[in-house]
C-alpha positions as CSV (number, residue, x, y, z in Angstrom):
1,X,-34.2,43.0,6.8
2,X,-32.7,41.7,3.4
3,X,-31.6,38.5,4.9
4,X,-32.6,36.0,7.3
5,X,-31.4,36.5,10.6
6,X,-29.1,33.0,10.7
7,X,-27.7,33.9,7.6
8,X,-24.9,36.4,9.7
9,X,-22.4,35.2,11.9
10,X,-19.9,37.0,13.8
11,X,-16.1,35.7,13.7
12,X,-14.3,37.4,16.8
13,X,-10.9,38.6,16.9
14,X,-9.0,36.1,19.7
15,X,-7.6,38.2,22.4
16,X,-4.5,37.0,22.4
17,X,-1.7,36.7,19.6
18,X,-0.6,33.3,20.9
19,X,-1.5,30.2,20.1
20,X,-3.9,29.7,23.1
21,X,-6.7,30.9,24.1
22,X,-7.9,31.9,27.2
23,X,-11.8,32.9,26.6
24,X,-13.4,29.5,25.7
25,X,-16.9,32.1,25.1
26,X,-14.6,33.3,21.9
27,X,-13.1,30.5,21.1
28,X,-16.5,28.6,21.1
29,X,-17.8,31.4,19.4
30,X,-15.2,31.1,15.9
31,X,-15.5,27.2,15.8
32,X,-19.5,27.3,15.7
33,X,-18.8,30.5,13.2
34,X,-16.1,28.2,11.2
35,X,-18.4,25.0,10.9
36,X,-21.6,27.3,9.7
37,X,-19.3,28.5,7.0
38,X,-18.0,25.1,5.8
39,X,-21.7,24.0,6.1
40,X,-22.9,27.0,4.1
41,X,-25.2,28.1,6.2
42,X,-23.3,31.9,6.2
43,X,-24.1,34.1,3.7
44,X,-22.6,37.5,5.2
45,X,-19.1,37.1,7.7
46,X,-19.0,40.3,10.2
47,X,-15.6,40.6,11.3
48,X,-12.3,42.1,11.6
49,X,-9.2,42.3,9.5
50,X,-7.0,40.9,12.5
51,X,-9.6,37.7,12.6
52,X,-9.1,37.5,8.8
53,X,-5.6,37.4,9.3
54,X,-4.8,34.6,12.2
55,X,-4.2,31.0,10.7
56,X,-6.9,28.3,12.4
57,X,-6.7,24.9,11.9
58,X,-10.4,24.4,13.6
59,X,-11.6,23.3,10.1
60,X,-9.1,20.3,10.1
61,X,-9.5,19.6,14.0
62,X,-13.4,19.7,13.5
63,X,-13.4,16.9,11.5
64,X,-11.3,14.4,14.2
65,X,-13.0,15.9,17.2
66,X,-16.7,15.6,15.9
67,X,-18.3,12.9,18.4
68,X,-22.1,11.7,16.7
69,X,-24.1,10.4,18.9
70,X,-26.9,8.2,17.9
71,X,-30.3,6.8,19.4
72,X,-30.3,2.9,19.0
73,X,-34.1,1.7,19.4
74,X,-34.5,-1.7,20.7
75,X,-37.5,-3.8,18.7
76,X,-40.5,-4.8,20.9
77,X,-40.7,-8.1,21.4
């Protein structure tokens, strides 16, 4: 009630210990959490003290991987 609702984001524990990870729903889940954060647009972070703890390198990866696409509009002749 004190915030809006898209100011909260969950950041899941992974599963797995390993380096991969087999439920692309939580994997998903932490990148979109991760690029909200670096965006600011998280004020509160719900999650565990496992997910705290795991190293990510999604922040770095988010930058190469980012495809924009962009409408080109064609002038009426």
């Amino acid at each position: 009630m004190l915030l809006d609702p898209d100011a909260a984001a969950l950041y899941p524990q992974r599963e797995s210990l390993g380096a991969e990870e087999p439920h692309y729903e939580l994997a998903g889940e932490r990148v979109e959490t991760i690029e909200a954060l670096l965006r600011g647009a998280v004020r509160v972070l719900i999650t565990t003290a496992r997910a705290t703890a795991e190293r990510t390198a999604v922040p770095a990866a988010l930058a190469q991987a980012r495809v924009v696409l962009e409408a080109i509009r064609k002038n009426a002749a």
